[in-house]
PADRENBA-656904 format. One record per atom (N, C-alpha, C): z negated, y, x negated. Coordinates in steps of 0.2 Angstrom, whole numbers, plus 5000, padded with zeros to 4 digits. Layout:
BEGIN
ZYX;...
END
This chain:
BEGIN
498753514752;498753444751;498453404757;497553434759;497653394766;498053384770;498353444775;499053454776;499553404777;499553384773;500153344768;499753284773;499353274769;499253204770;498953164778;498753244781;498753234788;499353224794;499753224791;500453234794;500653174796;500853174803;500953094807;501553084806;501452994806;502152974802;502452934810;501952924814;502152884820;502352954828;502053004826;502253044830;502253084829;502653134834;502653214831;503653234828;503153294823;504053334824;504253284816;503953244813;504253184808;504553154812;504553114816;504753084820;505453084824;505453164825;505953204829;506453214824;506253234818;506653244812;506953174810;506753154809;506953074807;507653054811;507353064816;508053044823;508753104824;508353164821;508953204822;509353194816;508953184809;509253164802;509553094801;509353054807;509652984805;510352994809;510253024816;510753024820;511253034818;511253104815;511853144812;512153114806;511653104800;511853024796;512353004799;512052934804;512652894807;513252914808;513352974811;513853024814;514153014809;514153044803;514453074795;514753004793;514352954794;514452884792;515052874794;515152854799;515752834803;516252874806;516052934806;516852994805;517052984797;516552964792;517252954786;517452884785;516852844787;517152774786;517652744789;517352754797;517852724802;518452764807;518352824806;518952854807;519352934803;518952934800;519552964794;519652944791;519652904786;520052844783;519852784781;519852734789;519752674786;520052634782;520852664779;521152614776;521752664773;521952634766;522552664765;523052624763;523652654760;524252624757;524952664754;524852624748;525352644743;526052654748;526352714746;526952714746;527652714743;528152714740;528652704735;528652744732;528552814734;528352864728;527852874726;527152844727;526452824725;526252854727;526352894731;525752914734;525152894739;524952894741;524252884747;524252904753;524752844756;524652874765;524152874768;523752864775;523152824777;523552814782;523252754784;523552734789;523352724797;523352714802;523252734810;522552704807;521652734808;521352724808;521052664815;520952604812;520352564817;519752554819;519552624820;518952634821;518452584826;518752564830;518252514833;518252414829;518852414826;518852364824;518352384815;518252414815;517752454809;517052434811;516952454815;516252484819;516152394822;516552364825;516252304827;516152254819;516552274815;516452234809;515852224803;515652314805;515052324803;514552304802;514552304812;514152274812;514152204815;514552164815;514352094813;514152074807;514452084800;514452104795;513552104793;513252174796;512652184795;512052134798;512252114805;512052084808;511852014803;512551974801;512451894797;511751924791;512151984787;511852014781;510951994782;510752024789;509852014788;509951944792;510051934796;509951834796;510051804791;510351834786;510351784779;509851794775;509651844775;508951864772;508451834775;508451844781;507951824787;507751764783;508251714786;508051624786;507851604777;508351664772;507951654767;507151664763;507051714767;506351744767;505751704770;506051674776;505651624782;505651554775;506351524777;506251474776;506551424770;506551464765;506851464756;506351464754;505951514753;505751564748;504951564751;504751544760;504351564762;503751594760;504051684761;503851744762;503551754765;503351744772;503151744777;503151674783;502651634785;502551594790;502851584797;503051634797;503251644804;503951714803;504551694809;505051774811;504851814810;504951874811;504851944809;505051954816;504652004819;504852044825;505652054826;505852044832;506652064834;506752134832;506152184833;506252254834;506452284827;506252234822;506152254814;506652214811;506752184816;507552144812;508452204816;508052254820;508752284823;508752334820;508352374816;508352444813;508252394806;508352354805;508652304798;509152344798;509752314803;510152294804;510552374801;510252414806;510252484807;510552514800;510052494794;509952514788;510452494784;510652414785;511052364782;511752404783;511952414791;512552444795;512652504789;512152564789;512352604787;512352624779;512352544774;512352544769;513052524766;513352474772;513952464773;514352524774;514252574779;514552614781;514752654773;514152684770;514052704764;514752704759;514552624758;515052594753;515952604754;515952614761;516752614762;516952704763;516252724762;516452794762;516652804754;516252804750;516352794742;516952754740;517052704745;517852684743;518452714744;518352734749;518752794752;518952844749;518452874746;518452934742;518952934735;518752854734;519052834725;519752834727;520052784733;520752764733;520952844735;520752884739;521052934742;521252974736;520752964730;521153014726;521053094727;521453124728;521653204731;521353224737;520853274735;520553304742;520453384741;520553424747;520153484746;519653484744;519053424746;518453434744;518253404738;517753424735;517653384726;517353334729;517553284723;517553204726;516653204725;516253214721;515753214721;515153234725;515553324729;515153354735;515353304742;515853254742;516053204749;515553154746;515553114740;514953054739;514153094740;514153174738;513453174739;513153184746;513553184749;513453204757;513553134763;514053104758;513853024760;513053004759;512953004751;512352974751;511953014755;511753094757;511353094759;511353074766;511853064771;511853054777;511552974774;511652924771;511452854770;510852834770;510352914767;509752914765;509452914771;509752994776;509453014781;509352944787;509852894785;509852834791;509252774790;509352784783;508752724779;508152764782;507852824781;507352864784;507052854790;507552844793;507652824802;507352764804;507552714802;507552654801;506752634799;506652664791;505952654788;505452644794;505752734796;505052764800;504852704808;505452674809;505552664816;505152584817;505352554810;505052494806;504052504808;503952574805;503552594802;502752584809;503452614812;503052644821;502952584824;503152514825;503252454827;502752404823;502352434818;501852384815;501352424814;501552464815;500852544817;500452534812;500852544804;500152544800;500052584797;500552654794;500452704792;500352734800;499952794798;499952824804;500252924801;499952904795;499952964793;500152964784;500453014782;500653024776;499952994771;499453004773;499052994768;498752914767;498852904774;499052824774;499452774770;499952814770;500552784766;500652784758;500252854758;500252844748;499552824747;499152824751;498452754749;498052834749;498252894749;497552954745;496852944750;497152934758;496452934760;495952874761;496252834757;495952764756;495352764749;495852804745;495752804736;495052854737;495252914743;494252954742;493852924745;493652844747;493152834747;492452804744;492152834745;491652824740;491252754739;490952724733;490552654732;490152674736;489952594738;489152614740;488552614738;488252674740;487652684735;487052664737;486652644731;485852634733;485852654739;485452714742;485352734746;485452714753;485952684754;486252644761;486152544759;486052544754;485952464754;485252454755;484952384757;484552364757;483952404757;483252404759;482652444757;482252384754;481952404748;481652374744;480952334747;480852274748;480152234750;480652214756;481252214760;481252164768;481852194771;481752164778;482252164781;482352244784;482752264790;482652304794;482052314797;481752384800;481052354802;480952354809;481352384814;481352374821;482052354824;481952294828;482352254833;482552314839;483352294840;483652364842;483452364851;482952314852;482652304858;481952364858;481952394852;481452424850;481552494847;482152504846;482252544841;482652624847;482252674847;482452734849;482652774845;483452804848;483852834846;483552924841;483452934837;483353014835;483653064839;483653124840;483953174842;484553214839;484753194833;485253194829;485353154823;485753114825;486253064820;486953084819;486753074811;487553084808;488053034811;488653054808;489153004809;489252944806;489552894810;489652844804;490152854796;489952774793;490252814787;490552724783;491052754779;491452704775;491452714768;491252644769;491152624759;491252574754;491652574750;491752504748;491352464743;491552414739;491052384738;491452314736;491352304731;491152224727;490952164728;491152114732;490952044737;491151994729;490551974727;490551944722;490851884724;491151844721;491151734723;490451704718;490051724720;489551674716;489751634716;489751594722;489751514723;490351494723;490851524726;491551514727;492051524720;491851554717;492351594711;492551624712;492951644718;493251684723;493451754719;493951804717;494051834714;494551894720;494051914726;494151974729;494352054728;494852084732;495052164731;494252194732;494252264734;493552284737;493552284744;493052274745;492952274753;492752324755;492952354761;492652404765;492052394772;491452454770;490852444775;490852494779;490952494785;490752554790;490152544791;489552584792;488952594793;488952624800;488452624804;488552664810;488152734811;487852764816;487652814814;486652794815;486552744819;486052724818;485852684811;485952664807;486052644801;485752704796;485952754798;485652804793;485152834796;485052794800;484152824802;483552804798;482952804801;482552784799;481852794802;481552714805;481952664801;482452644803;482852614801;483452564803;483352514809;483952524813;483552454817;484052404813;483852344816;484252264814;484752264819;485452284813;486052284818;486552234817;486952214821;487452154821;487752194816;488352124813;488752114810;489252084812;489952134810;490552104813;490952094805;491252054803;491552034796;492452034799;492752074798;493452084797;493852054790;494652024796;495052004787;495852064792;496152074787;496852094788;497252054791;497852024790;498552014790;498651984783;499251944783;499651934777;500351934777;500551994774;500452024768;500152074769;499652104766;499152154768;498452164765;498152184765;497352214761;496852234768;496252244765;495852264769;495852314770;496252374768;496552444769;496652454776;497152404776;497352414785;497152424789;496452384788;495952374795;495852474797;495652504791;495652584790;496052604793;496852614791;497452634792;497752594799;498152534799;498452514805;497652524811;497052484809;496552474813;496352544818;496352614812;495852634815;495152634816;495052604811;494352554811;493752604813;493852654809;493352714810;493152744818;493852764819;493752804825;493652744831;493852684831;493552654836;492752624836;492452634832;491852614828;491652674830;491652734827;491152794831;491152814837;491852774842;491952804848;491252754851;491352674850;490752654853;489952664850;490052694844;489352714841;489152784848;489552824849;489352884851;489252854860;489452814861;489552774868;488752724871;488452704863;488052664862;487252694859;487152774861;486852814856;486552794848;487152794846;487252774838;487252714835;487352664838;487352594838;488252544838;488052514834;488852474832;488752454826;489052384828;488952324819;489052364814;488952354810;488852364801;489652314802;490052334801;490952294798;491052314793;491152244791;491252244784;491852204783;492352224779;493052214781;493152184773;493352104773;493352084766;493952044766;494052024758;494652004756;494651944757;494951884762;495051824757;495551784753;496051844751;496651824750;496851854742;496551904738;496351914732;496951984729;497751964733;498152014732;498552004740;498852054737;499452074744;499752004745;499951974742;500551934744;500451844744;499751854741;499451774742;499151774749;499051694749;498951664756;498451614754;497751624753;497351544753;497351514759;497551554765;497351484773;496651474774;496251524772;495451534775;495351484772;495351444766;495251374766;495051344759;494551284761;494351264752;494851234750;495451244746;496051204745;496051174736;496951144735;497151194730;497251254729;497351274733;497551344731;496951404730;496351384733;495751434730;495351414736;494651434734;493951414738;493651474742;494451474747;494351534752;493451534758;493451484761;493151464764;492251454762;492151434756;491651464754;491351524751;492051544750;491851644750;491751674756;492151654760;491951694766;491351664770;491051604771;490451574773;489851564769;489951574762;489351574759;489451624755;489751654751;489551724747;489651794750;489951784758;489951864758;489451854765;489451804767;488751814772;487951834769;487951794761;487351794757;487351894754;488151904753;488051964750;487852014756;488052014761;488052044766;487152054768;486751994768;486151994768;485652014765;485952014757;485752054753;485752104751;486152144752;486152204752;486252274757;486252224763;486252284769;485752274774;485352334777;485052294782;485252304788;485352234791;485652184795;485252124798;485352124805;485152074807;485251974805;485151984805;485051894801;485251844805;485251844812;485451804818;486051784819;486451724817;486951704818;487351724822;486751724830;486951744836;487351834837;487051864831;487151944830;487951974826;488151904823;488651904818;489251874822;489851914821;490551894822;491151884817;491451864817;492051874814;492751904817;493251934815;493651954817;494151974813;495051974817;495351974811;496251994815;496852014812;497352004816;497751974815;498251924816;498651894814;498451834808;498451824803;498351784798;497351794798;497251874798;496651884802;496251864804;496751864812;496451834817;496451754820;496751704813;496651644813;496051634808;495951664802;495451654797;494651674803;494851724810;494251714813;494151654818;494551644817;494451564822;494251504817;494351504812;494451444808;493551454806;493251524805;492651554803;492051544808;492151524817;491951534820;491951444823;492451424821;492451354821;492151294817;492151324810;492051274807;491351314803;491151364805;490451384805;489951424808;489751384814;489651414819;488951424819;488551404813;487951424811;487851494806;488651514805;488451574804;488651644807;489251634811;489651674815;489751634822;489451684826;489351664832;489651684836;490151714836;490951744840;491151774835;492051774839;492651794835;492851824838;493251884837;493851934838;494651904837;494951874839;495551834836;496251884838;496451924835;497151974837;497651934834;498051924841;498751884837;498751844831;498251774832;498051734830;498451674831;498751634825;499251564824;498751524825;499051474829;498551404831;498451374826;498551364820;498251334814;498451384807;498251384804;498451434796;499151404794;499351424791;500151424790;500251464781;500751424778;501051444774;501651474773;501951424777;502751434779;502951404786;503651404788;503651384793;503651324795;503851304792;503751234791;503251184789;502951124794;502151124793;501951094787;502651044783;502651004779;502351054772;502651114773;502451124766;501951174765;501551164770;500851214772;500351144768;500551104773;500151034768;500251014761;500951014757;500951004752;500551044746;500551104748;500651164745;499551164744;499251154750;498651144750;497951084749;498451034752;498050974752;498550924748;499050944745;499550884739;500050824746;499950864753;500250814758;499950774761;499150784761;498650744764;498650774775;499150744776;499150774783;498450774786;497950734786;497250724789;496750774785;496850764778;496550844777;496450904780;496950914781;497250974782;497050974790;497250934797;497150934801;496350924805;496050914798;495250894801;494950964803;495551014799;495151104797;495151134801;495951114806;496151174811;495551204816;495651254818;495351274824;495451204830;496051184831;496251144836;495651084836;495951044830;495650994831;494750974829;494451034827;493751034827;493551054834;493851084837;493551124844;493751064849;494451004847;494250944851;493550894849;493250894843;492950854842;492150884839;492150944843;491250984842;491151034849;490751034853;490651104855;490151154854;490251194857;490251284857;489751294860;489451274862;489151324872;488551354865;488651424868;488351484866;488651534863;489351494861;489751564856;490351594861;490651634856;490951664860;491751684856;492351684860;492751714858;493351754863;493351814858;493951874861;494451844857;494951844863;495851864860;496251874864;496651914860;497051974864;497851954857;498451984863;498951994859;499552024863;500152034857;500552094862;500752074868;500952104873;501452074878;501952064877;502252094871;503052094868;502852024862;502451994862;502351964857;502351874862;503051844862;502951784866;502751734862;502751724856;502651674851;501651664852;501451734848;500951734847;500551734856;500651764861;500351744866;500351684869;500951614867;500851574867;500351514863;500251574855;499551524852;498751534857;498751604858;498351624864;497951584869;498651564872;498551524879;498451454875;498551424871;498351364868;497651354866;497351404860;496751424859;496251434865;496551484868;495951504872;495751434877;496351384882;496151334883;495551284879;496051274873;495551244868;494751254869;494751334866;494151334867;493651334875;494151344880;493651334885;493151274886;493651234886;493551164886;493151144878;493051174874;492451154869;492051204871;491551234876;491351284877;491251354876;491551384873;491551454871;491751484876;491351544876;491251594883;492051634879;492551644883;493251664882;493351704886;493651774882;494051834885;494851824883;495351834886;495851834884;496151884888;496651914882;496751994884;497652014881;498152024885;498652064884;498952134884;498852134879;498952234875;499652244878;499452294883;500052324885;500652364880;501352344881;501752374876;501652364868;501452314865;501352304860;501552234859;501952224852;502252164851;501652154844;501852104839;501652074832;501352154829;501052184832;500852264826;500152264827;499852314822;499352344822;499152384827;499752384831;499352424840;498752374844;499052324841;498852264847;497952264844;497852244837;497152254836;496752324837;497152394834;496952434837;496752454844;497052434849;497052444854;496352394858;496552344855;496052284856;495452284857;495452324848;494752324846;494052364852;494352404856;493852414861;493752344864;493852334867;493852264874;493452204870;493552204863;493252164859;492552174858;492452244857;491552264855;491252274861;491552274865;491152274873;491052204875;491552174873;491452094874;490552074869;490752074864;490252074857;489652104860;489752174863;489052224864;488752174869;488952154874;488452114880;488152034875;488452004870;488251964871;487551984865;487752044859;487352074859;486652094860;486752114866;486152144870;486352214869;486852254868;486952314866;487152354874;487252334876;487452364885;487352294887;487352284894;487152244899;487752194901;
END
């Protein structure tokens, strides 16, 4: 079963298989659809002729056909029903298509089969070998979706198992009874053997908020389980929407980036604690005290409070980050903006120049402030960073190079910020568009940034 769930879903021989399964799919698709019988016709003695197959006029019809099929989806998704705030990657709208194409193809294979009538083959063993070729192309498609948003990496990723054995967090690692940490990590020498860091979930109350949170996930680092403890920074992570805190694990990486700088920093790296502000998958509070839920007080006042009280952690504004990607990586900007006595840099991964509902800005207002456009405008990142500065905070942000939309919120923020003072890295993730690559990949150049301001390296 480990095995099983070890098994990589973005590379390797799954991968190879997928494309040898999909390809040949295609193939089967289109030699029955499009040139063994795209078409028939009755004869005077009723029989069933077939007629000069059109196989290219098949194949371009397909896929125009497919093509309209996810644009119609698309813009109903975007801007109907707003699903999603923002387009869907180009890449994830062509292995759409891909799958749409070969769903089509599918069905005129199965039609084929019914008009055709009379075959040497049982009509049932040509449908079952249709669907399976239709299976093996959706397969293809999934994985290639999959690989493009980089957020399963591995089978066990994808059915949640190696999410599900992590353990609560227990006494033992929370807080010590009477105070804070006992020595400043200006102070604090490394042991001769440190365990590895570790992952724990845990309960982020809304005292104050009412906030009714998934669980949060706590990497610990390997100085942490020293003793004594030194007083370590704290980095506070949010996902994506649609998405959990999961991700940060799985698309993030979170772990192994975290112990590679822990083993880099002799056992040293924030306490990250990766929390909800959005309650389920498919909801969007917009980081925000709204209608729609008292995000902003939960993430500034009950999980800073929880965070303080139960772990020891350094206390200093200046030692605390937020961080986040995408939906994320705006709720770190909004965190670091509009509370800059408690987070003192941000990590912003393919971050939108203000929170968003839909695409449209009309019904981000509606939806949270009843249409009050000045409400809603006083909150942005934008418009507070025009009217307060910074000097002493800090912000990292990085996004794909495939990614033009969001590297142009990038270059608008990170100006912003200059000019309200914050010390600004801006960084383009080679090869990565709208995915999990780009914070994964990121997240190094982030905690290096963090470590200097730190004091963690020079």
């Amino acid at each position: 079963m480990d095995y099983l769930d070890s098994l990589r879903l973005v590379d390797g021989p799954v991968v190879w298989l997928a494309w040898a399964a999909g390809a040949a799919g295609l193939a089967y698709l289109l030699w029955h659809a499009a040139f063994r019988y795209p078409g028939f016709r009755h004869t005077a003695s009723g029989h069933i002729r077939r007629r000069l197959p059109g196989a290219a006029v098949v194949v371009a019809a397909v896929t125009l056909l497919a093509a309209l099929l996810v644009a119609a989806v698309h813009w109903f998704l975007i801007y109907a029903i707003t699903v999603f705030p923002a387009e869907l990657p180009g890449e994830t709208l062509v292995w759409s298509q891909v799958g749409v194409g070969a769903l089509l193809l599918w069905i005129m294979c199965l039609f084929g089969l019914r008009v055709r009538g009379r075959s040497r083959t049982k009509p049932w063993r040509s449908g079952a070998a249709a669907t399976a070729a239709f299976l093996a192309v959706l397969a293809l498609a999934a994985v290639q979706i999959n690989i493009y948003f980089g957020l399963n990496h591995t089978v066990g990723d994808l059915t949640g198992t190696a999410v599900a054995r992590i353990k609560p967090l227990e006494a033992g690692l929370t807080r010590a009874a009477g105070g804070p940490a006992s020595t400043g990590l200006a102070h604090w020498q490394a042991p001769a053997h440190l365990p590895d860091g570790v992952i724990r979930k845990a309960v982020i109350p809304g005292r104050i908020s009412g906030f009714q949170s998934r669980d949060a996930y706590v990497y610990l680092p390997p100085a942490y389980q020293s003793s004594p403890r030194p007083a370590l920074p704290v980095l506070v992570l949010f996902s994506g929407q649609p998405g959990s805190p999961a991700d940060w694990l799985t698309g993030g990486a979170l772990r192994i980036r975290l112990d590679r700088f822990a083993a880099q920093h002799g056992g040293v790296a924030p306490v990250a604690v990766v929390v909800d502000p959005n309650g389920s998958p498919t909801a969007n509070t917009l980081c925000l005290d709204s209608r729609i839920a008292q995000a902003d007080t939960f993430l500034a006042r009950d999980v800073p409070d929880w965070i303080n009280r139960t772990l020891d952690v350094d206390p200093n504004p200046r030692q605390w980050a937020a961080g986040g990607f995408s939906f994320g990586g705006t709720c770190a900007m909004q965190m670091v903006t509009r509370h800059p006595d408690v987070y003192g840099a941000a990590l912003a991964f393919s971050s939108e120049d203000e929170p968003a509902l839909a695409k449209e800005r009309a019904k981000t207002i509606e939806a949270s402030f009843g249409g009050d456009a000045e409400a809603f405008d006083r909150l942005t990142p934008l418009r507070v960073m025009a009217e307060n500065r910074f000097d002493g905070h800090g912000v990292y942000f990085a996004a794909g190079d495939h990614d033009p939309e969001f590297t142009g919120y990038m270059d608008v923020l990170s100006d912003a910020a200059r000019r309200a003072g914050f010390t600004v890295e801006t960084h383009r993730i080679a090869n990565a568009g709208h995915s999990w690559d780009t914070a994964s990949n990121g997240l190094p150049g982030g905690l290096d940034f963090l470590a200097r301001r730190w004091g963690i390296s020079p």
